[in-house]
N, C-alpha and C positions, 0 to 999 in steps of 0.2 A: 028520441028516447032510445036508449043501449037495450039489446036483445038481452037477455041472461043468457048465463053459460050455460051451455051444453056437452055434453060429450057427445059424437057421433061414435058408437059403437062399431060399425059397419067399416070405417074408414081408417080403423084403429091399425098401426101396422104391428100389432102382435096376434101371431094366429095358434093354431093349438099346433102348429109341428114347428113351432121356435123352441130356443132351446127351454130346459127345467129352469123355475124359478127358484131359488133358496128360499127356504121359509125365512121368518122375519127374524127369527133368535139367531139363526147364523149368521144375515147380513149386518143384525145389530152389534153381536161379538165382534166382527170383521172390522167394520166403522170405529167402533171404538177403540179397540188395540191399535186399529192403524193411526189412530189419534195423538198416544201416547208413545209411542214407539220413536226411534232415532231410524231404522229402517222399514217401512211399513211395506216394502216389498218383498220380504223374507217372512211377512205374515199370510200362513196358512192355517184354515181352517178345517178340518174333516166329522163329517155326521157319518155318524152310525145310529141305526136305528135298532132296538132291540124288545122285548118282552117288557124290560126296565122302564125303558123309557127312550130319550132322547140324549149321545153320548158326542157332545162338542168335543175335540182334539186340537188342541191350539199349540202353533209350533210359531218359534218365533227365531229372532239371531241371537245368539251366546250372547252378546252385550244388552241386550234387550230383556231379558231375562228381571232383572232386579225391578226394571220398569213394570212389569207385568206383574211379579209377585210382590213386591211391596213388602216395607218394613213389616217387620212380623208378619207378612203374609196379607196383610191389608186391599190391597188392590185385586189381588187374586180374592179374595172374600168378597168384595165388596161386588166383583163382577160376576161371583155366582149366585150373587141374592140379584143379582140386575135379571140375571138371564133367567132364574126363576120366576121372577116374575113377568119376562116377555113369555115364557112357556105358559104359562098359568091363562096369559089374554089367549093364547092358541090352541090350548087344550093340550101341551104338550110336557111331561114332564122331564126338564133339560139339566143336564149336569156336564160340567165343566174339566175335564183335563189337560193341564199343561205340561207337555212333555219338555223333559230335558233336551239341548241339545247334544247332540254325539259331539262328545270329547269334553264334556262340564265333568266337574268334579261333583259329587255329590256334597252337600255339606254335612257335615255328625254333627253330635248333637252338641247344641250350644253349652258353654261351662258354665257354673250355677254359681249362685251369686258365695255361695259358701267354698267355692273355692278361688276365689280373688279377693276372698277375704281381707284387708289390713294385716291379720296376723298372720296369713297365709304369703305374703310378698314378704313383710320382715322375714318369716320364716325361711324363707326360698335367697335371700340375700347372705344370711349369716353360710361362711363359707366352712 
């Protein structure tokens, strides 16, 4: 007959002067951008802790960028309802920014559907 598992505590090789462990919201962000990504190596993570709360900093490569932020911003959304609710299992309240990288153009604001109008293209044609 098989023993059941046990853990032996005692024997365990992590002691209290190994290094910090990331909480779970950070390691979870980390995992999962490294997932989606084209270079998961240029993916950094940085916690700030403050009064607020809990401030994720996710930096990633210029091409990688649309990967993370998602059509209309989608994937960036949907990762800070994920990370919300890892904070929530931890007691922690975690909010998400992705920083630009140095040297991305910023995007302005999208053109509105009234100016690509049909009449607006005839209009822009006639010389």
């Amino acid at each position: 007959m098989r023993e059941p598992f046990s853990l032996d505590v005692k024997s365990s090789s992590r002691t209290s002067t190994s290094m910090p462990q990331n909480p779970p919201y950070h390691d979870f962000l980390e995992h999962v951008v490294k997932s989606i990504v084209d270079e998961p190596d240029q993916v950094r993570v940085e916690r700030k802790v403050d009064e607020m709360g809990v401030l994720l900093t996710l930096r990633v490569s210029r091409s990688d960028m649309g990967k993370v932020v998602g059509r209309n911003g989608s994937t960036a959304k949907s990762l800070r309802t994920l990370l919300r609710i890892v904070g929530v299992k931890n007691n922690a309240r975690v909010n998400l920014k992705i920083e630009e990288p140095k040297g991305s153009m910023p995007r302005g604001p999208q053109e509105t559907r009234e100016d690509t109008s049909v009449d607006r293209v005839v209009e822009d044609l006639k010389l």
